[in-house]
N, C-alpha and C positions, 0 to 999 in steps of 0.2 A: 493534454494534461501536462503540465508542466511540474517541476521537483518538488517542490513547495508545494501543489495539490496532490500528487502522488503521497506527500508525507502525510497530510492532511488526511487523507481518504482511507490509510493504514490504519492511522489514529482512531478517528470517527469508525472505522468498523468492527476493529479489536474491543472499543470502547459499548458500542451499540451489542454486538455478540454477546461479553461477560454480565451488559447489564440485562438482556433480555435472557439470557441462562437461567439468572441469579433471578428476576421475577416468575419464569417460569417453574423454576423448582419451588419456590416459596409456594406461590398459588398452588402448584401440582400434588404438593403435602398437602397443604391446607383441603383442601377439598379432598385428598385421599384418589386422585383419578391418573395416573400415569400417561393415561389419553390424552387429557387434557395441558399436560405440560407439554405432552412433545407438540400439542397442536400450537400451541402458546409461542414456543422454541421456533417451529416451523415458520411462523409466520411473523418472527422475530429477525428471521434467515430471511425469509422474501422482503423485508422492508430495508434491513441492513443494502441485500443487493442493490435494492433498485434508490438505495440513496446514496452511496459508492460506486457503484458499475458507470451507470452512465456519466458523461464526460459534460459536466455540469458548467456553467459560468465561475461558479465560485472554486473552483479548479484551475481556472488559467486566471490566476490575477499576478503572476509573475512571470511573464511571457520568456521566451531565450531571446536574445538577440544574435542574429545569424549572418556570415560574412557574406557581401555580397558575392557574387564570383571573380567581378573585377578587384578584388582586394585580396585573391587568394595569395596571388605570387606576393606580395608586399608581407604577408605573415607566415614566415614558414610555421614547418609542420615541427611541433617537439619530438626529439630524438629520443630512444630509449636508451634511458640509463644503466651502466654495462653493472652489477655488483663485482665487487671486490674481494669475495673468497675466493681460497686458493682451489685449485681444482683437487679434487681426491680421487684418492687411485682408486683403480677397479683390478678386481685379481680376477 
């Protein structure tokens, strides 16, 4: 899964969660059954997973592109950046 399906997959679950919450308390009122909200909720949770968890096609349509290893010495590695505050004392 690649950053852009990763983002994707957040999206689509948080969105999938709130809106099957949001049906299952509506229905859960309406009929007056508490059972049947959380059954509702429940299996709002099992669809959410199994259409985010697994590592789908529509997840990697932005592949990385990766150095070969012969190209490592050609690109060094970025240095960390030292900050600029003064040190502060310790008593």
């Amino acid at each position: 899964m690649d950053w852009q399906g990763q983002k994707l997959a957040e999206q689509l679950m948080q969105t999938m969660l709130v809106a099957f919450a949001l049906v299952a308390f509506l229905i859960g009122y309406w009929i007056g059954s508490f059972q049947m909200m959380l059954l509702i909720y429940a299996g709002g949770v099992v669809l959410t997973t199994l259409v985010t968890v697994p590592n789908w096609p529509c997840f990697n349509r932005h592949p990385l592109k990766w150095l070969d290893p012969s190209e490592v010495d050609r690109h060094p590695r970025p240095q960390p950046v030292k900050s600029k505050k003064k040190p502060t004392k310790q008593k």
